[in-house]
C-alpha positions as CSV (number, residue, x, y, z in Angstrom):
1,X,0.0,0.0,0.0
2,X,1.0,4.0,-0.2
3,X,-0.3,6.9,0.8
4,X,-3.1,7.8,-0.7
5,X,-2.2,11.7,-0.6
6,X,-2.2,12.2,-4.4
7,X,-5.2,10.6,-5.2
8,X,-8.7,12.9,-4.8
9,X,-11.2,11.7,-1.6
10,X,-14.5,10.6,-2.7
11,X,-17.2,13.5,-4.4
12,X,-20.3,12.6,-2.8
13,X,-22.0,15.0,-5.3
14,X,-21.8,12.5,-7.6
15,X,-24.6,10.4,-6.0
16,X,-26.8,13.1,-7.7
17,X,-26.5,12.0,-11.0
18,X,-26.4,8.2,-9.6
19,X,-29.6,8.4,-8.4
20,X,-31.0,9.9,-11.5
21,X,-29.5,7.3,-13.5
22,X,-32.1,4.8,-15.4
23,X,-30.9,1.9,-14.0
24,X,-33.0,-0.5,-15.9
25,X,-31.3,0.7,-19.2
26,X,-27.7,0.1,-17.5
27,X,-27.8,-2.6,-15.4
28,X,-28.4,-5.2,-18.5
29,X,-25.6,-4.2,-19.8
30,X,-23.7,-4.2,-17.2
31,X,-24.2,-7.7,-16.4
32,X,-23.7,-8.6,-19.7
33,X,-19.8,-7.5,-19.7
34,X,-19.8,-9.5,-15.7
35,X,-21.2,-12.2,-17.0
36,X,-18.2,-12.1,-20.0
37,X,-15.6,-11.4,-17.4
38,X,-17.0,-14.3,-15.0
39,X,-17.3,-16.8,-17.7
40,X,-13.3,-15.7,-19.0
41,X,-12.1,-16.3,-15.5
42,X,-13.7,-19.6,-14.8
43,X,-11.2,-20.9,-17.0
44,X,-8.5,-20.6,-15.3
45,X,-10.5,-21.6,-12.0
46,X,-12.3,-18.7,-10.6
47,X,-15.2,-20.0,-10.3
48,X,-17.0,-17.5,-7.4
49,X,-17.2,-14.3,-9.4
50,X,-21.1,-14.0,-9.2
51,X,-22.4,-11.3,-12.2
52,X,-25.0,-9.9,-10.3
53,X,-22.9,-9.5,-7.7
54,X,-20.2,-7.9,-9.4
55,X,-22.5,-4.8,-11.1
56,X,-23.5,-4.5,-7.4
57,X,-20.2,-4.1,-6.3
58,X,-19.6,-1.6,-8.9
59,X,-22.7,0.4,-8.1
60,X,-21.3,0.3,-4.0
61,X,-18.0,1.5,-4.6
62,X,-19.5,4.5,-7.4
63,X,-22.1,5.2,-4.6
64,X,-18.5,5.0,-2.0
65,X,-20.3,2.4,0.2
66,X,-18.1,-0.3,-0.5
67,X,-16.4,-2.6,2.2
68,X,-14.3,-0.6,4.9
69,X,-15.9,2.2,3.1
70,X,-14.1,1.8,0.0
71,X,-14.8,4.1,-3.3
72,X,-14.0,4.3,-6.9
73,X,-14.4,8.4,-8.0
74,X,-15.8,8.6,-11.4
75,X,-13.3,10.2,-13.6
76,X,-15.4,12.2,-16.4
77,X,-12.2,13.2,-18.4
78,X,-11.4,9.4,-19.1
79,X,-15.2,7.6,-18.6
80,X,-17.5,10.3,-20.1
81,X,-20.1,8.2,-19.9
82,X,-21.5,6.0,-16.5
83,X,-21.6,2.6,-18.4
84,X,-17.8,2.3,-19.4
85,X,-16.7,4.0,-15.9
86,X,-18.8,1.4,-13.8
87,X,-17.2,-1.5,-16.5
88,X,-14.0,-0.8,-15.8
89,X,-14.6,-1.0,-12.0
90,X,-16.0,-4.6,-12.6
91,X,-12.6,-4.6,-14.4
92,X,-10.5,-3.8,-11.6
93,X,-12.7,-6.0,-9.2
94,X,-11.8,-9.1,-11.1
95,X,-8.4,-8.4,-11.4
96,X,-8.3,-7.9,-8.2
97,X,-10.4,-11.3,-7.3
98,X,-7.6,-12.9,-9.6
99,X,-4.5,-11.6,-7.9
100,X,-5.8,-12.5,-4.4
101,X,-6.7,-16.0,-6.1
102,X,-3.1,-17.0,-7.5
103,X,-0.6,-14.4,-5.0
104,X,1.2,-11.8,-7.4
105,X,4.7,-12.8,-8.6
106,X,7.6,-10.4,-7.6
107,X,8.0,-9.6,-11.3
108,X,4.4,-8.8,-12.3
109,X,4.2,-5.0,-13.1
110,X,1.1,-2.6,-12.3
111,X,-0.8,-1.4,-15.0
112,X,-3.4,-0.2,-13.4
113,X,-3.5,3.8,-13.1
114,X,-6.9,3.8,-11.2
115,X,-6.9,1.6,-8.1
116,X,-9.8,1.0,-6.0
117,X,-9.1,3.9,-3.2
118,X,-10.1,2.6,1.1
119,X,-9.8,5.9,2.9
120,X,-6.2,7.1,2.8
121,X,-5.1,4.1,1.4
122,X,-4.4,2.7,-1.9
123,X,-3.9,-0.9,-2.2
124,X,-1.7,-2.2,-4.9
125,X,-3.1,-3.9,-7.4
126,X,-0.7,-5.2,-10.0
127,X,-1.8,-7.8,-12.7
128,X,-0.7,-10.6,-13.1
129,X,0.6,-12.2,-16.5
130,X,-2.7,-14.3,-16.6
131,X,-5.2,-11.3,-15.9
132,X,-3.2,-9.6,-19.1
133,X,-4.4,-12.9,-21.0
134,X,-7.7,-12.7,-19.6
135,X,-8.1,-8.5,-20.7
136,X,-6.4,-8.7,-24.6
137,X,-8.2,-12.6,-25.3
138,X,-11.6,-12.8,-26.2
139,X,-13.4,-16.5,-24.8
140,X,-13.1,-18.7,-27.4
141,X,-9.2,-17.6,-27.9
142,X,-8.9,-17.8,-24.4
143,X,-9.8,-21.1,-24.1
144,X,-8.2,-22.5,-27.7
145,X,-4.9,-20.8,-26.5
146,X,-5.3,-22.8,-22.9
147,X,-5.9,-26.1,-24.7
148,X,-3.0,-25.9,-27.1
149,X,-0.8,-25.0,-23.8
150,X,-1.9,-28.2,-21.5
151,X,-2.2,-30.6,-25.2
152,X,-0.7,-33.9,-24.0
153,X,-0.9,-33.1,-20.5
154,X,-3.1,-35.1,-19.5
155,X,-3.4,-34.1,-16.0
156,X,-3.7,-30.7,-16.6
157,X,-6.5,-31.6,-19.5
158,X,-8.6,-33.5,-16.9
159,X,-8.2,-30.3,-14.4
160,X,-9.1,-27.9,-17.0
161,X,-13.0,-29.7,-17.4
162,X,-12.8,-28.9,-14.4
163,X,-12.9,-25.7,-14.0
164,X,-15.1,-25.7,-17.4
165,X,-17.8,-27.8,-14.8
166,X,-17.3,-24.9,-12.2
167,X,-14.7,-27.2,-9.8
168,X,-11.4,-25.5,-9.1
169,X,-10.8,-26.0,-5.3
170,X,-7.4,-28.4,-4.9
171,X,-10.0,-30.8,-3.0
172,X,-13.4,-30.8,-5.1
173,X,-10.4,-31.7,-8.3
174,X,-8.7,-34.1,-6.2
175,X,-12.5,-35.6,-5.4
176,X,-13.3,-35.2,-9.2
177,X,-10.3,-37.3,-10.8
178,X,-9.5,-39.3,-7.9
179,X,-5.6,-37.1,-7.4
180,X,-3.9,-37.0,-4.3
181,X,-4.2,-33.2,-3.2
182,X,-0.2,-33.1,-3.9
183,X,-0.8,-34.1,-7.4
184,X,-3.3,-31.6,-8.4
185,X,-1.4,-28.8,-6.5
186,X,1.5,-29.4,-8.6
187,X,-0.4,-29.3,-11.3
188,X,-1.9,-26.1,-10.9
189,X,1.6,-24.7,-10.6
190,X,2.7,-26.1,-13.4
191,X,-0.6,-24.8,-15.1
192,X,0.0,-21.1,-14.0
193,X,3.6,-21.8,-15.5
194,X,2.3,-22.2,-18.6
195,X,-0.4,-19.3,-18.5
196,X,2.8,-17.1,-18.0
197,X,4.3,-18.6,-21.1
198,X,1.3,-18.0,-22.9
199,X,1.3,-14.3,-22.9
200,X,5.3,-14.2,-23.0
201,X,4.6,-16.2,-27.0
């Protein structure tokens, strides 16, 4: 984390033109990009990322009610309009979700000039080599590129149904295929070796 001084506190006045928002024209598509962003990450096994509750989420932290009184301030020179500003908090929320999933590697490099802001604090949210994947890849490439990377594995292919089937905890995969918890944590490592080699190619 660092100090938050150079970042703006929250503008309350903005709740003004939240409230007067027509929520019924937004939220639809809204939850249509959340339900894009779930559906990329369950691929590589985050499976908990509800839609719903992710445009909610969105709409706290716009409204600066989020946990511990966390806030995203609308930036009008960048998001002009409410529907791309309140995507790209989803955005960051995932990437987030991702990064506490898999712990970030000492090499991974922040791109991400708009954290989520907690009071005076910013936490750092760099992004990992697979969230990079996840952001430039649309679905179908995202999960042709993953199949070519684990072909002949065969561990690795099993685990990857998987997570297409919604399991990706170590112990509901060791349940699923019948491998020792060891196995299928090795194997996840050596699957997040090759996600790193996939956006290195």
């Amino acid at each position: 984390m660092i100090s938050n001084e150079s970042h703006e506190k929250y503008s309350p006045e903005v709740r003004k033109e939240l409230d007067a928002t027509n929520w019924e024209e937004i939220w639809p598509r809204l939850l249509k990009y959340a339900e894009s962003r779930a559906r990329k990450f369950r691929l590589l096994g985050i499976t908990d990322l509800d839609p719903h509750d992710l445009v909610a989420r969105a709409i706290a932290l716009a409204y600066g009610t989020g946990p511990n009184k966390s806030y995203r301030n609308w930036n009008k020179q960048k998001y002009q309009d409410l529907t791309h500003f309140l995507i790209s908090v989803i955005k960051s929320i995932t990437s987030h979700t991702y990064d506490q999933f898999y712990p970030i590697q000492k090499d991974s490099v922040s791109l991400d000039a708009t954290p989520v802001e907690t009071g005076e604090l910013v936490p750092l949210s760099p992004k990992s080599p697979e969230t990079l994947l996840v952001e430039e890849t649309d679905y179908l490439k995202l999960k042709q590129s993953i199949q070519e990377a684990i072909k002949g594995d065969e561990e690795l292919e099993l685990i990857f149904v998987c997570f297409e089937d919604g399991i990706a905890k170590p112990r509901e995969i060791s349940a699923e295929t019948g491998y020792e918890i060891e196995k299928v944590n090795n194997a996840l490592k050596r699957l997040r070796r090759k996600m790193k080699n996939l956006l290195k190619n």
